[in-house]
DRENNU-348065 format. One record per residue: residue number from 1; residue in three letters; z, x, y of N, C-alpha, C in turn. Coordinates in steps of 0.001 Angstrom, whole numbers, plus 500000, padded with zeros to 6 digits. Last residue first. Layout:
// DRENNU-348065
NUM, ala, Z, X, Y, Z, X, Y, Z, X, Y
...
// end
This chain:
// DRENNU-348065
111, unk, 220971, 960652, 493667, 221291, 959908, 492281, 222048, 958113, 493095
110, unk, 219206, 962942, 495348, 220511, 961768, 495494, 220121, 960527, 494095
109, unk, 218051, 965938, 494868, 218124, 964676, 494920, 219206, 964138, 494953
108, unk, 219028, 968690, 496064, 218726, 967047, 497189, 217764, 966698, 496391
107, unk, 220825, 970371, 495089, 219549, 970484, 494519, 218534, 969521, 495443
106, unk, 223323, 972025, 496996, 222731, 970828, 496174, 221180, 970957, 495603
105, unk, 224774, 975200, 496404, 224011, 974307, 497594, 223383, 973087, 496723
104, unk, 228561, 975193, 495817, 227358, 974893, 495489, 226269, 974173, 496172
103, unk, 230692, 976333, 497390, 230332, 974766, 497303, 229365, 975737, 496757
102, unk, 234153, 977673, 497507, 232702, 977682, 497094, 232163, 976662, 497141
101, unk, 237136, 979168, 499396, 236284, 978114, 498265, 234706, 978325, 498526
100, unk, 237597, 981549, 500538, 238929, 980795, 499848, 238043, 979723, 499373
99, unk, 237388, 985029, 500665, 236859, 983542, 500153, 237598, 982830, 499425
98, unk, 238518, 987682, 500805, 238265, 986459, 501560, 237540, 985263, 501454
97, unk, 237954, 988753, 497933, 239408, 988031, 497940, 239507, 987741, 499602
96, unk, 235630, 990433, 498151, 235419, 988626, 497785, 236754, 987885, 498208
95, unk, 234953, 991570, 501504, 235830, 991426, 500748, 235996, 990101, 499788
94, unk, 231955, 991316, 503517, 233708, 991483, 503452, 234133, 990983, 501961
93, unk, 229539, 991804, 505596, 230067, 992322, 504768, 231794, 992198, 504704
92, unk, 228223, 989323, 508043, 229386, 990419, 507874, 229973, 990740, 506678
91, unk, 226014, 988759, 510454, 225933, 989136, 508697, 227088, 989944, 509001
90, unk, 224031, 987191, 512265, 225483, 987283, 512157, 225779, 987491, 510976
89, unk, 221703, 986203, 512584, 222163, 987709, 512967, 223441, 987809, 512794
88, unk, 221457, 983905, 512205, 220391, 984522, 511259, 220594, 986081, 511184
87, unk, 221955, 981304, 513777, 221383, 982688, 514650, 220733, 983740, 513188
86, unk, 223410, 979780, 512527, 222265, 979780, 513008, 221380, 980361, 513528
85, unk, 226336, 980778, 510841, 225790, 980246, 512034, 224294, 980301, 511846
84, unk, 226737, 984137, 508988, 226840, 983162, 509857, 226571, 982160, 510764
83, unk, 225841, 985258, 505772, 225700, 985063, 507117, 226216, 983662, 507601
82, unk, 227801, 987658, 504025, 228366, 986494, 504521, 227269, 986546, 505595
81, unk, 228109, 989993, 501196, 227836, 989821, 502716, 227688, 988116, 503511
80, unk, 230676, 990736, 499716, 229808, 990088, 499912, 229171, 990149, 501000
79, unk, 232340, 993393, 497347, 231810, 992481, 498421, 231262, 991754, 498541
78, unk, 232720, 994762, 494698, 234111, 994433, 495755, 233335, 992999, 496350
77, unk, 229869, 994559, 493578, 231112, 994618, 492877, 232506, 993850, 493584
76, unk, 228037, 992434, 495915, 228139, 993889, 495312, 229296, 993463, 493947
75, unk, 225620, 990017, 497223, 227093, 990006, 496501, 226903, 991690, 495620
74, unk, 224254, 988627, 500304, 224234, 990069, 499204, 225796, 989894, 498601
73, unk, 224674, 986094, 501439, 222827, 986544, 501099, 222943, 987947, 500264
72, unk, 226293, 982766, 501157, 226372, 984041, 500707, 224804, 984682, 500582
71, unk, 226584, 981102, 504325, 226045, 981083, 503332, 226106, 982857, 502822
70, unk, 229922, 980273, 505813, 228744, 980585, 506234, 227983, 980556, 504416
69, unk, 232610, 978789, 508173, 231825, 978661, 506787, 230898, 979490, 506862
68, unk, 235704, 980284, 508308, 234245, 979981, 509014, 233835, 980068, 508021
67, unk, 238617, 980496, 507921, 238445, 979010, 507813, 236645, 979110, 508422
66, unk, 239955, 982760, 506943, 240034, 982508, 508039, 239309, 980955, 508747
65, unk, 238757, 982503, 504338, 240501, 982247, 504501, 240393, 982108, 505934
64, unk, 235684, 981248, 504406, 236554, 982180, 504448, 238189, 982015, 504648
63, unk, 233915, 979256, 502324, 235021, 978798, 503357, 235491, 980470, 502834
62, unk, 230071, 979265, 501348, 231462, 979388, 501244, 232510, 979160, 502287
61, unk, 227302, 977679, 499844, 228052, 978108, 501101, 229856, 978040, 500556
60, unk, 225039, 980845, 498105, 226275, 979878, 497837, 227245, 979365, 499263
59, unk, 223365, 982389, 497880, 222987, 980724, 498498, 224102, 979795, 498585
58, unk, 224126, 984224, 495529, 223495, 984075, 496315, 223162, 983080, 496659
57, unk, 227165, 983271, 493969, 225909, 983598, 494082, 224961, 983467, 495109
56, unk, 230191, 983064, 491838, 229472, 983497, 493003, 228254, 983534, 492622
55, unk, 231780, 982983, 489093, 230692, 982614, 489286, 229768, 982452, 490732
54, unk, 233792, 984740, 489848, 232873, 985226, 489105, 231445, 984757, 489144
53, unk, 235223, 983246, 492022, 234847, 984795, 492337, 233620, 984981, 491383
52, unk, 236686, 981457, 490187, 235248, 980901, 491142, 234887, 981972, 491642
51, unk, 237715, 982878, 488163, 236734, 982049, 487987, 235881, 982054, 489068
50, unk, 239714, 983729, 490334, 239105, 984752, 489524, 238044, 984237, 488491
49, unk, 241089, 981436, 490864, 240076, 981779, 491857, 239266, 983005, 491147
48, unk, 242115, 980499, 488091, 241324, 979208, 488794, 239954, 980214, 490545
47, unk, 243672, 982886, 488257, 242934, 982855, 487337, 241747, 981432, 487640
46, unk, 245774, 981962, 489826, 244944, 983067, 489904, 244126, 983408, 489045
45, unk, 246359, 979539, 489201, 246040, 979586, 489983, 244998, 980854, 490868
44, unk, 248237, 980154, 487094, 246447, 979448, 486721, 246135, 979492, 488275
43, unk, 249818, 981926, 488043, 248868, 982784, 487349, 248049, 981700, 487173
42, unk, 251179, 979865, 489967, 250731, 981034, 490264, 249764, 981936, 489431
41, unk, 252361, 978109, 487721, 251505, 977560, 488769, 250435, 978908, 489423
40, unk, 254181, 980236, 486522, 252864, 979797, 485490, 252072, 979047, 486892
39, unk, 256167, 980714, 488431, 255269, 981465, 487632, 254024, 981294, 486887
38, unk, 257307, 978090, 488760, 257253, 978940, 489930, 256204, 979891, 489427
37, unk, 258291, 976530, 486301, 258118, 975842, 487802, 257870, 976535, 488995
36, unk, 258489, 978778, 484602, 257608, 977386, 484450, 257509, 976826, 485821
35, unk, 260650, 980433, 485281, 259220, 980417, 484952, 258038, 979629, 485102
34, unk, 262439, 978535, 485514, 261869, 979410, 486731, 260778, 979701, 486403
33, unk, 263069, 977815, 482819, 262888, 976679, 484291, 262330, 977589, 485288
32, unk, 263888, 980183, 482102, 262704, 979674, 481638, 261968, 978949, 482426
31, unk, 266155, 980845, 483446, 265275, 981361, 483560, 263854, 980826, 482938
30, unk, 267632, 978620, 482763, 267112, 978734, 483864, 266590, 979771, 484175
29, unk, 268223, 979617, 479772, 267395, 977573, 479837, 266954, 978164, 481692
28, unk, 269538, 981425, 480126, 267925, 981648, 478950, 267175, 980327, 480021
27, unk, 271975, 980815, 480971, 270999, 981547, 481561, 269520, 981867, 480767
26, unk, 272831, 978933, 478928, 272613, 978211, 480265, 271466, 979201, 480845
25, unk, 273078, 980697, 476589, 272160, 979969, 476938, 271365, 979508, 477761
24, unk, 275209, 982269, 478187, 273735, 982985, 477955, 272573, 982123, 477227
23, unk, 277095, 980635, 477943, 276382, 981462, 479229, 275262, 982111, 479047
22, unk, 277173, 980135, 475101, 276790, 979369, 476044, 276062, 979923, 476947
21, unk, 277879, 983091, 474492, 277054, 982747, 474036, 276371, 981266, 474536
20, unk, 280903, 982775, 475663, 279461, 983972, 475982, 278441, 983279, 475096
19, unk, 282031, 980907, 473946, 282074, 980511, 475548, 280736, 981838, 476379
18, unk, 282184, 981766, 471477, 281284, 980463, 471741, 281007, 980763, 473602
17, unk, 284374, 984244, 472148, 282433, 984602, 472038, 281731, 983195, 471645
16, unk, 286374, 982637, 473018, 285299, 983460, 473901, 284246, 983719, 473371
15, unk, 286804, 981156, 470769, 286784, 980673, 471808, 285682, 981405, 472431
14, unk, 287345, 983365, 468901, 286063, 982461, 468489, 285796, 981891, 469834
13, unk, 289859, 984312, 470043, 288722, 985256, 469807, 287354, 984538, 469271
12, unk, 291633, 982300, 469730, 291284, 982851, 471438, 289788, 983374, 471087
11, unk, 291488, 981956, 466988, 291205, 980494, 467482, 290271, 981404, 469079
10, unk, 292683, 984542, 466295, 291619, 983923, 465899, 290876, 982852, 467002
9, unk, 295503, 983894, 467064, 294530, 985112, 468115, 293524, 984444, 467834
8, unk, 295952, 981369, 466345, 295954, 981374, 467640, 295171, 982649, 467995
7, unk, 295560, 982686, 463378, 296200, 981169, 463499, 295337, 981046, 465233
6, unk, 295310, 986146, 462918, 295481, 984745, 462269, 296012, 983937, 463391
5, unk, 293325, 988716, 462239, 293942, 988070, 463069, 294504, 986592, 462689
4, unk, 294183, 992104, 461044, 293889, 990262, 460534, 294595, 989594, 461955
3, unk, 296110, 994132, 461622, 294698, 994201, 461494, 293923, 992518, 461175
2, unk, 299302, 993818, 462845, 297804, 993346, 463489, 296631, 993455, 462590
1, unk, 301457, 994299, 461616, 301228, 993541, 462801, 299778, 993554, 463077
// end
C-alpha cells in the first residue's frame, strides 16, 4: 500500500507543491514592487542630498528645513555656521542635515 504514489495521490502531491511555489512567486513579484516603488526613490534621494552636503561652501546661500535663508561663512566636519539677515550678527552654528537646498552665489554676468 503505499511507498509509490500513483494515479490521484501523485496528481494531489504535484498540485500543491506547483500551488507553493506560485505563492512564493506572487510574494517575490510584491516584494520587489515594494522595493522599487518605495525604497530605491528614498536611497537616490539620499544620496542626491549627500551630494549637495559635499559640495557645500563658503558663500553658499542656503534654505534651512525650517525654511530661513541665510549665507554659509564656517563649514566643519558635522557643521555649519549660517549667517542671517542683514544685521551681520546673526550667526548660528547647526547641523549640515539642516539644510534642505543650496544655491550657488552667481558670478553677475547675465548671458
Amino acid at each position: 500500500m503505499g511507498i509509490l504514489l500513483t494515479g490521484e495521490d501523485a496528481a494531489a502531491a504535484a498540485g500543491g507543491t506547483a500551488g507553493f511555489v506560485s505563492m512564493l512567486l506572487v510574494y517575490a513579484i510584491l516584494i520587489g514592487a515594494m522595493w522599487f516603488f518605495f525604497m530605491r526613490p528614498q536611497s537616490k534621494e539620499k544620496k542626491r542630498i549627500a551630494a549637495m552636503l559635499s559640495a557645500l561652501e563658503i558663500g553658499d546661500c542656503v534654505m534651512t528645513t525650517s525654511g530661513f535663508y541665510g549665507i554659509v561663512i564656517d563649514i566643519t566636519e558635522d557643521t555649519v555656521i549660517v549667517e542671517f539677515g542683514n544685521n551681520k550678527n546673526c550667526r548660528i552654528p547647526m547641523d549640515k542635515s539642516a539644510i534642505s537646498r543650496v544655491e550657488k552665489p552667481s558670478d553677475g554676468s547675465n548671458n
